[in-house]
N, C-alpha and C positions, 0 to 999 in steps of 0.2 A: 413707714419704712420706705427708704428709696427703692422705685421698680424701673429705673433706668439703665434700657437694656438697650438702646436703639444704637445702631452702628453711628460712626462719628461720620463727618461729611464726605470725608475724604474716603470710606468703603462707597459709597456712593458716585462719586463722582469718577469712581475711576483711580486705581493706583497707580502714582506719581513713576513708580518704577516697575521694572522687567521681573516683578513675582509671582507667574500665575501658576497654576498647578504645577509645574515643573521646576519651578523656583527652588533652591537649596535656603532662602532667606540667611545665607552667608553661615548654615548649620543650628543655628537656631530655632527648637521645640519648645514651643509657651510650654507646654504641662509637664515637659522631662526635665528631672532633677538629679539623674544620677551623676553628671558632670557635666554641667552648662558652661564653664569657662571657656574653653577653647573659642565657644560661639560667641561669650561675649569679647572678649578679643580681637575677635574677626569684625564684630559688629563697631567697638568702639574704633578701632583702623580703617573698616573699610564703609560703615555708613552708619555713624553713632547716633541717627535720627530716624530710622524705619520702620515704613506703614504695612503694619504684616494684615495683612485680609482677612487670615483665617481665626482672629480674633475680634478685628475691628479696634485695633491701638496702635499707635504711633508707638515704640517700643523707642527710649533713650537709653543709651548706656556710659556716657561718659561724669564726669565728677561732677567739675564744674558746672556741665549743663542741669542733672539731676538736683543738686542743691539750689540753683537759681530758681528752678521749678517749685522746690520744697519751701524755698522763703520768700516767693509770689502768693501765697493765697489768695489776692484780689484778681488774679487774672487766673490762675490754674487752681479751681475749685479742687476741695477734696469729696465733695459730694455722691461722687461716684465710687468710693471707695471699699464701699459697702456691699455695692450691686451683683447682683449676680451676675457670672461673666455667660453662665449657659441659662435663657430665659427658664425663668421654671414654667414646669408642665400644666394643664387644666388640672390635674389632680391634686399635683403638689398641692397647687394653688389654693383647691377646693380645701384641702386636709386643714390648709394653716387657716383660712377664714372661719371656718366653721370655731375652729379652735381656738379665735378671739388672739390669734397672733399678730401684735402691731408693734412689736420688737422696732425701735432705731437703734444707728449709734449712739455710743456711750459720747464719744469726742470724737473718732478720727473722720469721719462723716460730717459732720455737723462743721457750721459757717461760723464767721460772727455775724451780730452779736450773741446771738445764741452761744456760740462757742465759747466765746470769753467769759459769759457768764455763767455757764456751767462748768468750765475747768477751774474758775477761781473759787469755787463752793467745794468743787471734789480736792481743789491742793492741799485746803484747810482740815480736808480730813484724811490724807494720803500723807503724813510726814513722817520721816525720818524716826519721832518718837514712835511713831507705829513697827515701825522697823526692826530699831533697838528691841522692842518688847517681845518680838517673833524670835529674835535671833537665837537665844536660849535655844527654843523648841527644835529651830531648824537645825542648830548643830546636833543635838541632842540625837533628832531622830534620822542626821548622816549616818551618825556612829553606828548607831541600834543598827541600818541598815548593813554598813562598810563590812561590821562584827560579825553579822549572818553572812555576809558574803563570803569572809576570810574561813569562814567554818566548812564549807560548803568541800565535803570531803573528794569529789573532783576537782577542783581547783578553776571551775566553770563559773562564769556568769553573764550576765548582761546589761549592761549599766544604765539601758537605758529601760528594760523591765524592771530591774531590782532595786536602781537608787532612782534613777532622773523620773521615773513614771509617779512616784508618792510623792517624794518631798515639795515638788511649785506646787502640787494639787492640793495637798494639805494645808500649806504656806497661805495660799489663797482662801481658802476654804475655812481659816481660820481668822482671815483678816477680815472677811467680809461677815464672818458669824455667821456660817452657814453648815450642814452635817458631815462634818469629818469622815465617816461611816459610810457616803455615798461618791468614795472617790471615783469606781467604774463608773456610774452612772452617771457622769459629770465627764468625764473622760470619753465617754459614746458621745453627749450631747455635744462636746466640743466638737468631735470627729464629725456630727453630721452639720455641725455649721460650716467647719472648712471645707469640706465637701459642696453642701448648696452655695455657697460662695464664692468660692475658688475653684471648684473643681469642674469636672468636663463629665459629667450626667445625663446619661439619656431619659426621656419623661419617667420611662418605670422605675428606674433608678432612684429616682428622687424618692417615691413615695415614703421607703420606712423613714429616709432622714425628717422628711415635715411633721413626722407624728414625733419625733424626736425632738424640735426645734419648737413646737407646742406645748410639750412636757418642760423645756428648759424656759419658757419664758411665761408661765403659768408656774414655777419655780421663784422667778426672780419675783414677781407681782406678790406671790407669799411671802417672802422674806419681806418685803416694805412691810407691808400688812405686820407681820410679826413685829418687826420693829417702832411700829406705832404702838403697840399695844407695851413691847418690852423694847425700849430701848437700849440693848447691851453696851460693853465695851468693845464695839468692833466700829468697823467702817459705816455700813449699813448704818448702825446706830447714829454715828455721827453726822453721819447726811438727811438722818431726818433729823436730828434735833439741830440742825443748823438750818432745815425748813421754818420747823416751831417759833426757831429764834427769829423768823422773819426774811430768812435765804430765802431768791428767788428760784425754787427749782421745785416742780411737782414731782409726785408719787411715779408717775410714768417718767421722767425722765433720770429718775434713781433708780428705778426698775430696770430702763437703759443699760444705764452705768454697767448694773452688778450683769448686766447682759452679754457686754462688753469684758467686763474686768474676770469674770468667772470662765471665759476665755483667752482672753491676753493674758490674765495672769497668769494662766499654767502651761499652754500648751508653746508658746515660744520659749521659757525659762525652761521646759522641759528638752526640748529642741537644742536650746544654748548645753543645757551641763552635757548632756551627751553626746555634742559635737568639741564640747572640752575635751572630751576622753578620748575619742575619734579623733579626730585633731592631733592632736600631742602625743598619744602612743601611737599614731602612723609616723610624728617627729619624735620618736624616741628619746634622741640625744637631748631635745629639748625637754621632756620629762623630766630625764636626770634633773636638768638645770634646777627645777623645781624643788626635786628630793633636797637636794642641795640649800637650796635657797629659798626659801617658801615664799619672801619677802616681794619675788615674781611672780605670783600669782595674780594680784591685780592684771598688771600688763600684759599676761598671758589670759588674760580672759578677753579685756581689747582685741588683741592680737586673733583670738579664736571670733568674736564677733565679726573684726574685719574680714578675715580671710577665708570663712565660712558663716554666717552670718545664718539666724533661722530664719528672717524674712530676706528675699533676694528681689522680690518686684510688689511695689504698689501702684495706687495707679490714682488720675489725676482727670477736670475735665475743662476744659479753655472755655472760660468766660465770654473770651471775644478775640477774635482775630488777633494771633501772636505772633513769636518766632521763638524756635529754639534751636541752637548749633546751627544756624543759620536756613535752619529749613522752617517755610511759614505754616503756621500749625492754624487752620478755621475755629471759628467761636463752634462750641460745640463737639469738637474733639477730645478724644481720650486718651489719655497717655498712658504707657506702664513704665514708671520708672525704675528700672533695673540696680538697684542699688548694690547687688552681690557683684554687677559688673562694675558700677564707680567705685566699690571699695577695692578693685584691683588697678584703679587708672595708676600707669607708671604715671602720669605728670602729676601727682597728687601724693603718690608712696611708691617711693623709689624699689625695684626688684619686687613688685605688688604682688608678682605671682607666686611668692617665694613666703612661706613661714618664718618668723623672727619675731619670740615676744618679748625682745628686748628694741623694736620696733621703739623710735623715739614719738610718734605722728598716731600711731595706732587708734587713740581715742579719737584721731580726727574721721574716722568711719561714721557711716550714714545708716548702721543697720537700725537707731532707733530714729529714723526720722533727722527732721530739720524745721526748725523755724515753730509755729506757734501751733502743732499737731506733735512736737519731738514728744518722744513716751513719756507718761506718766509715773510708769513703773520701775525705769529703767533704773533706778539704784538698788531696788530689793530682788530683781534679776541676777545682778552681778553680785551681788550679797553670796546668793543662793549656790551660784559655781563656784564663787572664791572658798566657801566653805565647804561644799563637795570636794575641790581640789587638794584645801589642804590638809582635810583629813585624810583622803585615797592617798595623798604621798607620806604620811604618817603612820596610817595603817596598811596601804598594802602598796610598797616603796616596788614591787616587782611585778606588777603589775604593767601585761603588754595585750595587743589584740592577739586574739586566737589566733592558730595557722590558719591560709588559706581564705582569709575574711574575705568576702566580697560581698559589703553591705547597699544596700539595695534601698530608694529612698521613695517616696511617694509622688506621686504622678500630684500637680497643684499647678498652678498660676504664680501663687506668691510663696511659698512655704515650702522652704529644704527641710523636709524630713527624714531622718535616717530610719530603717524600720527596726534597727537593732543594734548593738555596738559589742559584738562577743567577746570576752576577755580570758584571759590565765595568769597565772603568776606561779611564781615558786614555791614549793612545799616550805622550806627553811628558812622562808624570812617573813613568814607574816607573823612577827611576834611585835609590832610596833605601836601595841595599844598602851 
């Protein structure tokens, strides 16, 4: 597992600009996500290339320059992707060795050739047929949820506790063959990887997540194991028996994978539907549009990725002596490429700040990547909201955010999290089952 923590040259040698502790860094806070636009804004106008100290990354926020980034991998490694941004602690440390934790990336970490030749084994087992065959299930158990909601004799819910927290977990949990039955506990383990990952932990902090992060990849190591023994119909299954058949990929690097995918699988699709919901009932009129015409829901799911996006920064590390937006970036620098800020570059989407999923460009957003890391996942994501969505305009057509919402997102690095999305609707129209 990568343990590249060490600041880039440039915390070292001295910051190129006027941000020392008094610095406003043009309003932008790495770990605040309750509204970061304004900062990046400011950042892409007034220095769409800055070296913020109190992280140790060159932070980018314009279009053009973030995608040139994403489709260099020879020169802006993704290596560092994975790394924890706050070092972990002696204990952390101790908890996960003792506990035989040697967890990598699945893909987003990982170089060629390695890279190449483990994404081209996970493709063959990651299609479209696998998709179609979930679809049944996932709409199935929208509805089940939509039906409990519309019953719910206050006229209260929460979209992102009562639909969007089951159905990626399950989705996932099913594609990879693994216990349907332990969605919380799959749901903690996610929580304490973004956390040791992304988040800003002090050493005691850490500790319950490492015992957490031991249980989840002493997990994944069982699943292979099981899957040797019973190869089902699921993923898992398929990535060993395409070992058997002679694929270049061991036991630890499938154990990766589901390391990886039992993560991105749920916790960003869960992020995405319920920022569909948040999204769109804060543009209400745009809802309507929906009710009306469901045929927009594709585009309004675009439209919700670009303009709200679950991941808004990754991050990147210079090979060797570069440039980017014309500032020179040292071999050994880290980057955080701000993609919630290039999916609002006016020179890329015109009125960027502005919702419209009738948006003609909208798919041209960067929230799933670019180049030979773009997600894996990303069509059984938008599967997952486009079915959320057009059931909730099916079944509950009046559906708006509660009064007085003022929803509240998690403290990260990379990840817009909402911690809730509270809704109501009308007594006399939820009759649209």
């Amino acid at each position: 597992m990568t343990t590249d923590t060490a600041l880039p040259a440039a915390a070292t040698a001295g910051c190129p600009y006027a941000h020392g502790a008094g610095g406003d860094h043009h309003g932008y806070e790495p770990f605040q996500m309750k509204d970061p636009f304004p900062a990046y804004a400011a950042l892409r106008e007034e220095e769409p290339v800055m070296f913020d100290e109190r992280i140790g990354y060159w932070i980018v926020s314009r279009y053009d320059d973030i995608k040139a980034v994403f489709d260099d991998w020879e020169t802006f490694s993704s290596e560092n992707a994975q790394a924890p941004v706050r070092e972990r602690g002696p204990q952390a440390t101790q908890i996960m060795k003792d506990g035989g934790f040697t967890a990598y990336s699945g893909l987003s970490a990982r170089i060629p050739p390695e890279h190449t030749r483990i994404r081209a084994i996970a493709q063959k087992a990651f299609t479209p047929r696998r998709y179609k065959a979930l679809e049944p299930d996932i709409r199935a158990g929208v509805v089940e949820r939509l039906e409990a909601v519309k019953n719910n004799p206050d006229r209260s819910a929460d979209m992102l506790r009562d639909l969007a927290y089951d159905i990626p977990t399950i989705t996932i949990l099913t594609l990879i063959g693994a216990d349907t039955a332990q969605i919380d506990t799959y749901k903690q383990w996610s929580d304490s990887r973004a956390a040791m990952t992304w988040g800003d932990l002090k050493d005691e902090e850490q500790v319950p997540h490492a015992h957490h992060l031991v249980d989840y990849w002493q997990e994944c190591q069982r699943l292979v194991a099981a899957a040797h023994e019973n190869p089902g119909d699921n993923l898992t299954g398929d990535l060993v028996r395409h070992q058997q058949e002679g694929g270049e990929i061991t036991d630890h690097e499938i154990a990766s994978l589901l390391y990886s995918l039992l993560f991105a699988g749920h916790e960003t699709t869960t992020t995405l539907i319920s920022n569909c919901f948040r999204v769109l009932l804060t543009h209400h009129d745009q809802w309507e549009q929906l009710i009306e015409d469901p045929k927009k829901i594709p585009g309004a799911v675009d439209e919700v990725l670009r303009y709200s996006g679950s991941i808004v920064g990754w991050r990147r590390k210079a090979t060797k002596d570069a440039e980017v937006g014309g500032q020179k970036i040292a071999a050994g620098d880290g980057l955080l490429l701000l993609m919630g800020s290039a999916n609002r570059d006016e020179t890329r989407f015109a009125d960027g700040e502005e919702f419209d999923i009738t948006r003609p460009n909208a798919r041209e957003h960067l929230s799933f990547g670019f180049g030979i890391h773009y997600c894996l996942g990303n069509m059984l994501a938008k599967l997952q909201a486009k079915i959320c969505l057009e059931e909730a305009v099916r079944l509950l057509p009046t559906l708006r955010l509660a009064e007085n919402t003022d929803i509240d997102f998690r403290e990260n690095l990379s990840f817009r999290v909402p911690t809730s999305v509270p809704v109501t609707w009308d007594a006399d129209t939820t009759t649209g089952a």
